[in-house]
Backbone as a ProteinNet text record, in pm:
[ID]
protein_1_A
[PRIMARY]
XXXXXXXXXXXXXXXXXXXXXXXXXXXXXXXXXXXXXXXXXXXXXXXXXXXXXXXXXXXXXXXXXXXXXXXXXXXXXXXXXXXXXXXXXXXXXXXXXXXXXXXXXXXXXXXXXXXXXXXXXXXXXXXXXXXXXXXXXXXXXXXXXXXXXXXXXXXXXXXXXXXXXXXXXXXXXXXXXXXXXXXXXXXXXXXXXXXXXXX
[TERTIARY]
1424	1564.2	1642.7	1774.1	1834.8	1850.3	1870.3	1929.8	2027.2	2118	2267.2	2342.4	2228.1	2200.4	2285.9	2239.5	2297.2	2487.7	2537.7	2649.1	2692.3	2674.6	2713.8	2771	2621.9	2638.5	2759.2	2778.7	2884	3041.8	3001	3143.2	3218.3	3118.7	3164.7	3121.6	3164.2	3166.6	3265.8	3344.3	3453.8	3547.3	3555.5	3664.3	3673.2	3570.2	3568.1	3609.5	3625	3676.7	3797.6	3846.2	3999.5	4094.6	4041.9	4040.3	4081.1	3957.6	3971.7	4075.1	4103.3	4266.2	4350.2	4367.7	4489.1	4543.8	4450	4449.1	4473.4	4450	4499.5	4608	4647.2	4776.4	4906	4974.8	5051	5169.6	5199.8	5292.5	5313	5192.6	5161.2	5177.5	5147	5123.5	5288.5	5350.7	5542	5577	5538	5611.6	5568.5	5472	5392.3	5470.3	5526.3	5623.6	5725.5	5783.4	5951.1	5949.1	5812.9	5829.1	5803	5756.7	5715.8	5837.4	5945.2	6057	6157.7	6095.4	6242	6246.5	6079.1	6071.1	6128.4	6134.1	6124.3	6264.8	6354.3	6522.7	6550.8	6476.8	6501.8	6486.1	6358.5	6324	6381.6	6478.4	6589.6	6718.4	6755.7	6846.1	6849.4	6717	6697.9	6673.8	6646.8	6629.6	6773.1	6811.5	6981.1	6969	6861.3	6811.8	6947.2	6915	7033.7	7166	7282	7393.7	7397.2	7458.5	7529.5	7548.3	7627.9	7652.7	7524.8	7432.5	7327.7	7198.1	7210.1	7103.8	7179.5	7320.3	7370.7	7324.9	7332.4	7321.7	7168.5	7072.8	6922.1	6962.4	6982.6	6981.2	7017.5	7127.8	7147.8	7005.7	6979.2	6867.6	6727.9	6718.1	6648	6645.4	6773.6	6814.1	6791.6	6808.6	6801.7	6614.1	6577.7	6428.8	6376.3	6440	6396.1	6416.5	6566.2	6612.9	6477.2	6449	6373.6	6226.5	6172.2	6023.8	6085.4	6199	6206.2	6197.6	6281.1	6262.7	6121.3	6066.6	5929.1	5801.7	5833.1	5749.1	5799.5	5868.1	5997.8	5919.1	5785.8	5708.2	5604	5542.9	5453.5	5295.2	5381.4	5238	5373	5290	5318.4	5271.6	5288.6	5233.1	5255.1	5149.2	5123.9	5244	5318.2	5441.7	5537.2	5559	5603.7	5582.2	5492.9	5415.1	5460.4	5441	5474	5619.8	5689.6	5874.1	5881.1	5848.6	5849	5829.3	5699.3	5663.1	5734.8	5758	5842.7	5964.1	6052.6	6149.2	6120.8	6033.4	5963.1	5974.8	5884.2	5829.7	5987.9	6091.7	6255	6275.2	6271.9	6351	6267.1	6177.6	6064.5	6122.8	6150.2	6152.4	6357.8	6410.9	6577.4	6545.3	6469.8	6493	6457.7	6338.6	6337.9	6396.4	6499.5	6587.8	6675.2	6731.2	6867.7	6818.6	6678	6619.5	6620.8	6631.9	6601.8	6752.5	6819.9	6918.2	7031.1	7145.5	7207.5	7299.4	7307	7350.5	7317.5	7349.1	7303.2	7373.8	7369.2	7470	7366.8	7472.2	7428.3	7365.8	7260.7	7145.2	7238.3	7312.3	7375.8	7497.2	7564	7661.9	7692.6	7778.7	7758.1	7702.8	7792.1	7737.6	7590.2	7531.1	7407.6	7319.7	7355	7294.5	7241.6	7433.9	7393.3	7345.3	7354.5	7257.2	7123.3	7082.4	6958.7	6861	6908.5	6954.7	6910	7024.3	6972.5	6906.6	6846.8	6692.4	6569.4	6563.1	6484.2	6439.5	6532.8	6526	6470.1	6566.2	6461.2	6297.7	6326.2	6118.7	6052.9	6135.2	6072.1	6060.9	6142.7	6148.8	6023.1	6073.1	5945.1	5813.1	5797.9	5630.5	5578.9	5713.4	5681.1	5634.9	5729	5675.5	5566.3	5556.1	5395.8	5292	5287.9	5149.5	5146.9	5314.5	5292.6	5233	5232.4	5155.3	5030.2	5020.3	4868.2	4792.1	4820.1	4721.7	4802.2	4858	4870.9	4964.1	5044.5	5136.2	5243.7	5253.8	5378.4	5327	5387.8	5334.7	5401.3	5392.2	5498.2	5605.3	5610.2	5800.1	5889.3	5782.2	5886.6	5922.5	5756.1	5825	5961.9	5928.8	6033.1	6190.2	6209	6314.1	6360.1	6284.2	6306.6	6342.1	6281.7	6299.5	6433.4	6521.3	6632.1	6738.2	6672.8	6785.7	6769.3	6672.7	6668	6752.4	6782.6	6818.6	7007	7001.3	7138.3	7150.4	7093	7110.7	7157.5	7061.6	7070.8	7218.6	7263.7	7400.1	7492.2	7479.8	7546.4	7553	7450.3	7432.8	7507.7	7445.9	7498	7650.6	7765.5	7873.6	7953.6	7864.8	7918.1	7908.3	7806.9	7781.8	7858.1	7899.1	7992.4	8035.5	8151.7	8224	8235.2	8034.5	7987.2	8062	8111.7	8116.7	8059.8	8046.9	7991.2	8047.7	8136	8217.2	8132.7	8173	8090.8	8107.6	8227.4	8210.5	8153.2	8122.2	8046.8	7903.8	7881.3	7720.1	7701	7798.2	7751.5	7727.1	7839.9	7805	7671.7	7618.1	7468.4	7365.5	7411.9	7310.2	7287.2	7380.6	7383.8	7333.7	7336.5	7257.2	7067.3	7068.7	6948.3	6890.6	6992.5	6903.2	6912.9	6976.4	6918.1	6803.6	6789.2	6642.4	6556.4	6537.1	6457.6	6417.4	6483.3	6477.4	6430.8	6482.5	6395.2	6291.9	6208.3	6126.4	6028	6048.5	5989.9	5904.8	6070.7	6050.6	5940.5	5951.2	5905.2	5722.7	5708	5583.7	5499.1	5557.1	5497	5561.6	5601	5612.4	5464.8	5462.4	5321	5271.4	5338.2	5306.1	5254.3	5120.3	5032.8	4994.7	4970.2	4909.3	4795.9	4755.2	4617.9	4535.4	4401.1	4316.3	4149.6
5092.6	5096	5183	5106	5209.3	5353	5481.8	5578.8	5570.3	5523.6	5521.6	5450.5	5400.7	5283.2	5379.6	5477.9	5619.9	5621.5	5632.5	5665	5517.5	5389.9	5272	5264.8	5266.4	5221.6	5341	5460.5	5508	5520.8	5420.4	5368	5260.1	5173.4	5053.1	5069.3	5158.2	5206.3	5284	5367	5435.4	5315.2	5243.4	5154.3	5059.6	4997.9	4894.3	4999.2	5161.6	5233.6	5237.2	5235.8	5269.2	5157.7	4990.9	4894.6	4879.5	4906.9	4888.8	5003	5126	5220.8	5185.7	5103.2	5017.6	4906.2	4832	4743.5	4709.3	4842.3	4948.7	5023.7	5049.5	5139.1	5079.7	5122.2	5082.1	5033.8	5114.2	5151.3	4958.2	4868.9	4812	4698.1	4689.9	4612.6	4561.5	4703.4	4680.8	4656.4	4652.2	4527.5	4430.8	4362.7	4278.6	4161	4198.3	4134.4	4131.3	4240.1	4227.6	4099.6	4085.3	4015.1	3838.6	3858.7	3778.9	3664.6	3783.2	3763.4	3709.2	3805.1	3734.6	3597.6	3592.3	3380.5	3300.3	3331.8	3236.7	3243.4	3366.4	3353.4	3264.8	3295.7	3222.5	3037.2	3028.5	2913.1	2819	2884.2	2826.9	2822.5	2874.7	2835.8	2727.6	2743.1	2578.9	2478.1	2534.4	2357.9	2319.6	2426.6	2400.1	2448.7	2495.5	2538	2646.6	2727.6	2843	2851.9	2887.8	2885.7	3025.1	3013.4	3168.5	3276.6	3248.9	3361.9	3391.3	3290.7	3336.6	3429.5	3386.5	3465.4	3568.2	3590.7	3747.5	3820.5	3773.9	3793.9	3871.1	3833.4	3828.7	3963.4	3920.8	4013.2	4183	4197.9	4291.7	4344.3	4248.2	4268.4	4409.3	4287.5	4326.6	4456.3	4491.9	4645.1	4757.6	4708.3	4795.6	4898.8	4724.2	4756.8	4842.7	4811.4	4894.6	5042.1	5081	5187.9	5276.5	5193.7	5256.8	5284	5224.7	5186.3	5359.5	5338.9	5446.1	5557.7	5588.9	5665.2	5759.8	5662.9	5647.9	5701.8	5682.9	5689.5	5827.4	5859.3	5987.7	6094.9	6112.1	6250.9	6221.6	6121.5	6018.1	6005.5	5945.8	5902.5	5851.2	5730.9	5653.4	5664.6	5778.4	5771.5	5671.8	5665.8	5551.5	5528.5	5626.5	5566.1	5538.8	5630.2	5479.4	5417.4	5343.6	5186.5	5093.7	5139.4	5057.3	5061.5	5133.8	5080.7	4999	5029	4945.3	4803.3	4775.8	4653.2	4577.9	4639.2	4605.9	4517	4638.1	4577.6	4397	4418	4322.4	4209.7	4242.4	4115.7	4057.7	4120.4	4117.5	3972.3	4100.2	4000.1	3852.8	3864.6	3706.9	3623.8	3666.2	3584.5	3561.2	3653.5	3620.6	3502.6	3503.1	3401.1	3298.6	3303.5	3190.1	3109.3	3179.2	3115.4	3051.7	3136	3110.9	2971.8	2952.3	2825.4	2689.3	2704.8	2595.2	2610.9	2648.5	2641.5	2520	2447	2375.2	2382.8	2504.6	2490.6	2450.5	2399.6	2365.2	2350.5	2374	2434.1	2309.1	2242.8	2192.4	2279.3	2291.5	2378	2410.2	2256.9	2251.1	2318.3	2426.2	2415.7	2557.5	2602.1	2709.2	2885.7	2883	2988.9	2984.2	2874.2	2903	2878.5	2806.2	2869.6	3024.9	3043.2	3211.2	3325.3	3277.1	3353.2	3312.8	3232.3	3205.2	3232.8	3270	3286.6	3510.7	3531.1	3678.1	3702.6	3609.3	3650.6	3702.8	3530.4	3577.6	3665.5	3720.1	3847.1	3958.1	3938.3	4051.9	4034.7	3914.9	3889.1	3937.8	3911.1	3953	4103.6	4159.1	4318.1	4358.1	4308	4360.3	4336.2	4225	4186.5	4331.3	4335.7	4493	4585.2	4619.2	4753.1	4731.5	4597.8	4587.6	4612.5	4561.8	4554.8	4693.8	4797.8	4935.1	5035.5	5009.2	5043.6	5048.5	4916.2	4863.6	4942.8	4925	4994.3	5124.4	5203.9	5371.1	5406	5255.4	5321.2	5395.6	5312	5411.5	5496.3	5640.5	5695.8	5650.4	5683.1	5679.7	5699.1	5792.5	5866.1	5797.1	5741.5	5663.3	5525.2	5476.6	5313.2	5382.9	5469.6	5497.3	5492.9	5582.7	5550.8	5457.8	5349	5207.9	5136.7	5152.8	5069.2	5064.3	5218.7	5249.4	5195.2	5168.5	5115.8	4948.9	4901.3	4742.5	4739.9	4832.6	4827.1	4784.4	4907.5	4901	4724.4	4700.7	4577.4	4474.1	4454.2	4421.5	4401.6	4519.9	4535.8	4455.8	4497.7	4432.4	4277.9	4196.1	4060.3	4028.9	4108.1	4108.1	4093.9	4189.4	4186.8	4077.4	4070.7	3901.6	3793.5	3805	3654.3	3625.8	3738.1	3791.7	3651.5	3632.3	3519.1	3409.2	3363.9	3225.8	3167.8	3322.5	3234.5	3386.8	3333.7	3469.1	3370.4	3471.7	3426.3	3461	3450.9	3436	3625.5	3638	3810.5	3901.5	3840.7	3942.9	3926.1	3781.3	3785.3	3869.9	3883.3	3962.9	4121.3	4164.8	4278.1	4330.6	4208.2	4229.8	4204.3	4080.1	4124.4	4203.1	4290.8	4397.2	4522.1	4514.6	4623.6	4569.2	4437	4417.3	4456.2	4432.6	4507.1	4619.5	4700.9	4827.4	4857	4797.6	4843.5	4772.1	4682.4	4647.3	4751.6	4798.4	4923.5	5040.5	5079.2	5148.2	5134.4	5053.3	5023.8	5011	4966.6	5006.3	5100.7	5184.9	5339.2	5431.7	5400.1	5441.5	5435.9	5277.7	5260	5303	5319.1	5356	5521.7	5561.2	5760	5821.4	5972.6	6051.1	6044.1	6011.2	5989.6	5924.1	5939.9	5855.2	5862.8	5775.2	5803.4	5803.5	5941.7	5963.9	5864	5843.9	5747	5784.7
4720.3	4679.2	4777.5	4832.3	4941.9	4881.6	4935.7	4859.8	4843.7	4872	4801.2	4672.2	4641.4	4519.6	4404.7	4326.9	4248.2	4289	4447.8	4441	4474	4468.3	4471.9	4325.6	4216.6	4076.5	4032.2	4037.4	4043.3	4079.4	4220.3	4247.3	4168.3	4154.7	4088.8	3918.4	3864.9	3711	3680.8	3834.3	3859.9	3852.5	3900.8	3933.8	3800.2	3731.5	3631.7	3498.3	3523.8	3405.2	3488.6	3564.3	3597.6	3590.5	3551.3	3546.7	3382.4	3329.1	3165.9	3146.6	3186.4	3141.1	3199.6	3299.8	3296.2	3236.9	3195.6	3123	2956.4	2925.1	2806.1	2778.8	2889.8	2922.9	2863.2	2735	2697.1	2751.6	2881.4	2973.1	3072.7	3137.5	3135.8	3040.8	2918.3	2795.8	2803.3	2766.1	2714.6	2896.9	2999.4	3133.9	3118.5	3043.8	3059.7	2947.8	2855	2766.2	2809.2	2891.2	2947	3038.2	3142.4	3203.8	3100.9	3010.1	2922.3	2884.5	2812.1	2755	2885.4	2950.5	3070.1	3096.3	3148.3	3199.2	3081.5	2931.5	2829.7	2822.4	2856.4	2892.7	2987	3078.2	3174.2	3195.7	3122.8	3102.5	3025.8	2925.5	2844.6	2899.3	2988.4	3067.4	3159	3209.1	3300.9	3241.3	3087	2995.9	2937.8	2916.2	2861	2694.1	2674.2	2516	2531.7	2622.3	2624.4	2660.1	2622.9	2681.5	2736.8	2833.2	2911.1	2773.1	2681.8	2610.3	2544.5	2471.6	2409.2	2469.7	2620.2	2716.5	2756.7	2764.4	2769.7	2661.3	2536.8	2421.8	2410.3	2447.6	2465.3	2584.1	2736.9	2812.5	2734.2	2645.5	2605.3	2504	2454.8	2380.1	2441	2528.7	2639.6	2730.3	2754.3	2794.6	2674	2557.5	2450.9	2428.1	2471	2534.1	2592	2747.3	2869.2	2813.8	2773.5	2769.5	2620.4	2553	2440.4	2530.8	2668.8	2720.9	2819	2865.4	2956.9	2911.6	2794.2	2705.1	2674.2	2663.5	2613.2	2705.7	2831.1	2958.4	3009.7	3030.1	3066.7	3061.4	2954.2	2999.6	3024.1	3077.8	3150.6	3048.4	2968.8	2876.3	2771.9	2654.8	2568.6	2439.7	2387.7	2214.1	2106.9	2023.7	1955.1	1848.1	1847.7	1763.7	1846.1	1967.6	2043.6	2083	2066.7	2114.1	1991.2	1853.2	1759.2	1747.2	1789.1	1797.8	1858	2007.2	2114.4	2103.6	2041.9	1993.4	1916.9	1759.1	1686.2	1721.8	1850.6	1911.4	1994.9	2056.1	2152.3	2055.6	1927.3	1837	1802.6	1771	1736	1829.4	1955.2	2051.8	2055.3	2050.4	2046.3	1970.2	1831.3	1732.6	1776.7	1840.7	1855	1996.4	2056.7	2164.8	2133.8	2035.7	1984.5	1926.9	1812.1	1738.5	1801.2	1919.2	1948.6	2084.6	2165.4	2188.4	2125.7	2001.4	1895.5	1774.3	1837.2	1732.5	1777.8	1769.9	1755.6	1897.9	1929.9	2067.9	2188.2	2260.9	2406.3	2515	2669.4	2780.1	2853.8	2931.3	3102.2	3183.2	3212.9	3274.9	3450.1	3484	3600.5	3610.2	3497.4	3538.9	3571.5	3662.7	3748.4	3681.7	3555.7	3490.5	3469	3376.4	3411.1	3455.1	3582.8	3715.5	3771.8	3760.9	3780.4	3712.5	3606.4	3500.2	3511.7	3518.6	3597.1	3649.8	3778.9	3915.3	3923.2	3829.2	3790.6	3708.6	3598.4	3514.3	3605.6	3711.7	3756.2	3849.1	3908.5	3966.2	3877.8	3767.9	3649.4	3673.1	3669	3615.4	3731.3	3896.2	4006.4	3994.1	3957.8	3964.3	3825.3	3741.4	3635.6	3667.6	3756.6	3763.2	3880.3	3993.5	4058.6	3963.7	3860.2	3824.8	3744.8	3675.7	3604.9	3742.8	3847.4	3932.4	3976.4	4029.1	4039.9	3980.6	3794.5	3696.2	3707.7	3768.1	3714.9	3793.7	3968.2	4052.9	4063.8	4022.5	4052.2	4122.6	4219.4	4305.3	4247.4	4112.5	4033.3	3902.1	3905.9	3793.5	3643.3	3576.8	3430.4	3444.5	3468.9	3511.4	3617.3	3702.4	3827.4	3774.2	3674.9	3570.9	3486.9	3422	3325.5	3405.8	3453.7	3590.2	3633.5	3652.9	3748.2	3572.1	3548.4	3374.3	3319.1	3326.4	3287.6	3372.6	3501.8	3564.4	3567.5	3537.7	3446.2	3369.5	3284.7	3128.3	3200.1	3318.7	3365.4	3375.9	3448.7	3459.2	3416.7	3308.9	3193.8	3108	3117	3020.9	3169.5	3271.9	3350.3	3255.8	3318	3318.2	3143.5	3085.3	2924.2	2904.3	3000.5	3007.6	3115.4	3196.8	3278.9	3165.1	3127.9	3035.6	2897.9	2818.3	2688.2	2640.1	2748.7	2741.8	2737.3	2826.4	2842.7	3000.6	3076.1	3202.7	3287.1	3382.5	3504.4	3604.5	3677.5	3810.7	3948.5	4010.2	4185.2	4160.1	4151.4	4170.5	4094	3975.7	3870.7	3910.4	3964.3	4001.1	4145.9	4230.1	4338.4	4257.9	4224.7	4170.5	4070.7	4005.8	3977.1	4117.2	4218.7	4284.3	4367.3	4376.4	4452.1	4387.7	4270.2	4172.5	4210.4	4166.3	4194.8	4300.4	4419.1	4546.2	4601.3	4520.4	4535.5	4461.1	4313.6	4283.3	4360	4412.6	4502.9	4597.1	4682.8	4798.8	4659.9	4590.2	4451.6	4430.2	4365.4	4360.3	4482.4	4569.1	4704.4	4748.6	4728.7	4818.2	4664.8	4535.7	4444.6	4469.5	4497.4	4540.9	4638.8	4772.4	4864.1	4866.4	4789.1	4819.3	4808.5	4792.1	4786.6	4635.8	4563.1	4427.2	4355.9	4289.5	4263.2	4092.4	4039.5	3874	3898.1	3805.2	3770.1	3713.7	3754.1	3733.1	3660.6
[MASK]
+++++++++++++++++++++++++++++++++++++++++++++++++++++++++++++++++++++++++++++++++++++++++++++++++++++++++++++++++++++++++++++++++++++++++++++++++++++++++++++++++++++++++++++++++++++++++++++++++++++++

């Protein structure tokens, strides 16, 4: 048997436990639904299930979220009662997107509003699946998700207040995507800094 056999089976029992606490990590679990919730916003907009106002409607939802997850993460750990708010909220919004999917209303998927509502979901979902995979492998600690989360939430109310009305103009969507890309460069610079979550 090589001698290194002892610090091999050790390596790879290190990693498949740092694997299973991420995978556990509540922190993880609640991006893992944001990003959840977002595609199924999103996905109702490209079917026409959704109108602009009802997915603003949701988007606000949704910030109410972030802001309760950031909250939550802010002293870098997730206690079990806030996991069950959190959830609670989550299970809410599930059952509100659903309704408002299958309810009597319906929007032209083609027509420019929601397009652009769209258009900025999925940017959400791109940015959330970041901070879920930053979670996952360590590049981001709690406090830097919590951070990046709150400024989703910003977002969020953005897109929430373009959409109010059931229209979003060329200029209200620049002004979200220009929010978006700064968290982009956020999120980024969040990931690759000296700051790492404990493992």
């Amino acid at each position: 048997m090589h001698k290194n056999h002892p610090l091999l089976i050790a390596s790879v029992l290190g990693v498949l436990f740092s694997a299973t606490a991420f995978a556990n990590d509540p922190a993880t679990t609640e991006t893992q639904r944001n990003i959840n919730q977002q595609q199924r916003i999103e996905q109702g907009l490209k079917s026409g299930q959704l109108t602009p106002r009802e997915a603003a409607r949701l988007e606000g939802e949704q910030a109410r979220i972030e802001r309760t997850e950031a909250k939550a993460m802010k002293d870098g750990t997730v206690t079990p009662e806030e996991q069950r708010r959190i959830n609670a909220m989550q299970n809410k919004a599930s059952r509100d997107i659903y309704r408002e999917k299958h309810d009597a209303q319906t929007a032209n998927p083609n027509n420019p509003a929601s397009r652009r509502m769209a258009a900025d979901v999925q940017r959400n979902v791109n940015q959330q699946q970041r901070i879920n995979a930053g979670v996952k492998n360590g590049s981001l600690t709690h406090r830097e998700a919590a951070g990046l989360e709150a400024r989703q939430a910003r977002i969020n109310r953005m897109e929430r207040q373009a959409g109010k009305d059931g229209r979003i103009n060329a200029a209200e969507q620049r002004r979200i995507q220009k929010a978006e890309n700064q968290q982009n460069r956020r999120i980024y610079r969040k990931k690759h800094n000296a700051s790492v979550a404990a493992q």
